[in-house]
C-alpha positions, -999 to 999 in steps of 0.1 A, spaced: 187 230 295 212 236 315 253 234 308 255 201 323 227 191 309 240 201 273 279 187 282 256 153 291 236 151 262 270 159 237 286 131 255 261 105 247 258 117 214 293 115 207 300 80 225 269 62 217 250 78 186 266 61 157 268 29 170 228 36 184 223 45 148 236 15 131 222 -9 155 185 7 146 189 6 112 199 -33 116 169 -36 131 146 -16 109 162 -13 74 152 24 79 180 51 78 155 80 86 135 64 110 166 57 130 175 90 133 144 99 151 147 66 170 179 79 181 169 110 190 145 100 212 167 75 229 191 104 237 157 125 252 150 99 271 184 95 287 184 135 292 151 130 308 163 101 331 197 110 340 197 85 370 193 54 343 229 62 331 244 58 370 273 34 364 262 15 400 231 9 379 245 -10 348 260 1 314 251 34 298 251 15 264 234 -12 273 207 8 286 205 27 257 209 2 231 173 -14 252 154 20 252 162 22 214 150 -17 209 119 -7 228 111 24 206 113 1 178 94 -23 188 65 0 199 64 18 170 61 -13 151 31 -25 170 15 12 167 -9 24 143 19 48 133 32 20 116 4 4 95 4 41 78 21 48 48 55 55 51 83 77 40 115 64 19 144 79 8 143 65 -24 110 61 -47 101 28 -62 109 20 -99 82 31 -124 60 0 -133 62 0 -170 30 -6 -185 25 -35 -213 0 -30 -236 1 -63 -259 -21 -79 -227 -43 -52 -225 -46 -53 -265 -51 -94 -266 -79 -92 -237 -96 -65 -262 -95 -89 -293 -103 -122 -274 -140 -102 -255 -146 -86 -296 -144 -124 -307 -167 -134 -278 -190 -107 -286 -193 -120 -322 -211 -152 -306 -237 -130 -289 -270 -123 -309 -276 -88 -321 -302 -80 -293 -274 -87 -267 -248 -71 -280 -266 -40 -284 -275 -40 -252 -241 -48 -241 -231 -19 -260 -255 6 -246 -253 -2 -210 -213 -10 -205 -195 6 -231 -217 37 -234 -222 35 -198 -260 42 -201 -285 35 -172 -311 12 -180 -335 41 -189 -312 56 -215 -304 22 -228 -345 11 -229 -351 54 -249 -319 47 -272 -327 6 -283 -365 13 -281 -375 -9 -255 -391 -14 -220 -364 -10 -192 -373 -44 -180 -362 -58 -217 -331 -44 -212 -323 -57 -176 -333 -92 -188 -311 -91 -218 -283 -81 -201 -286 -108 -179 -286 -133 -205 -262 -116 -227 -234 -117 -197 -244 -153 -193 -235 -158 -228 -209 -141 -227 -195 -159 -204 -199 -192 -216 -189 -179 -252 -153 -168 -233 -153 -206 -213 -158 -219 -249 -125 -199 -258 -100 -211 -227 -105 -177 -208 -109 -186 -175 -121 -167 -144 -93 -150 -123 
């Protein structure tokens, strides 16, 4: 870069940046990104030094346009569906238990309505986590016993929970 190039470059900065910089963050609600967007508006008029000819229209109209257009192509890029950086991190969701707890009592008081048979099986294959196999070795029966009372036993449960008011979300 040369000295003129440098004395060109200062001068935009120092005539056009901060309103350039407020006008992209009107536009994007992001105070980094507009940096950058900035940036590269200033590059571009660096680049192109025949777009800031008077004879050819306002310096700052031209690059209030080449930032608009930055922001409007990042915003139909890819770059944008990614995630993105903020300066400030999002509030800590604070975790309520008394609906976890009151889902756990309402499925124990719909278990109660199963037979035996079911919830054993229940018990071996979802909250032991046991394949079929297992649960057929562990309850002493075939593993086709077990696939067909687990059917029935989530059917039952099921309409045991209906019978209760849960409804399916």
């Amino acid at each position: 870069m040369t000295g003129a190039d440098e004395d060109l470059v200062r001068a935009l900065h120092d005539e056009h940046a901060g309103a350039l910089w407020a006008y992209v963050v009107s536009l994007t609600g992001d105070r980094v990104n507009a940096h950058d967007v900035v940036q590269e508006t200033l590059l571009r008029a660096w680049r192109h030094p025949e777009s800031l000819d008077p004879a050819r229209g306002s310096t700052r109209a031209w690059l209030f346009t080449v930032a608009r257009r930055l922001v409007i192509d990042d915003w139909r890029s890819a770059r944008n569906r990614r995630e993105s950086v903020h300066a400030d991190l999002p509030e800590r969701a604070v975790l309520d238990e008394s609906e976890q707890v009151l889902q756990q009592w309402v499925l124990a008081q719909a278990l109660t309505r199963l037979s035996g048979e079911h919830r054993a099986v229940l018990r071996e294959c979802y909250f032991a986590g046991r394949s079929v196999a297992d649960a057929a070795r562990s309850l002493g029966i075939p593993p086709g016993t077990v696939k067909s009372r687990t059917h029935y036993a989530l059917m039952n449960l099921r309409l045991a929970l209906q019978e209760m008011g849960v409804t399916h979300r």
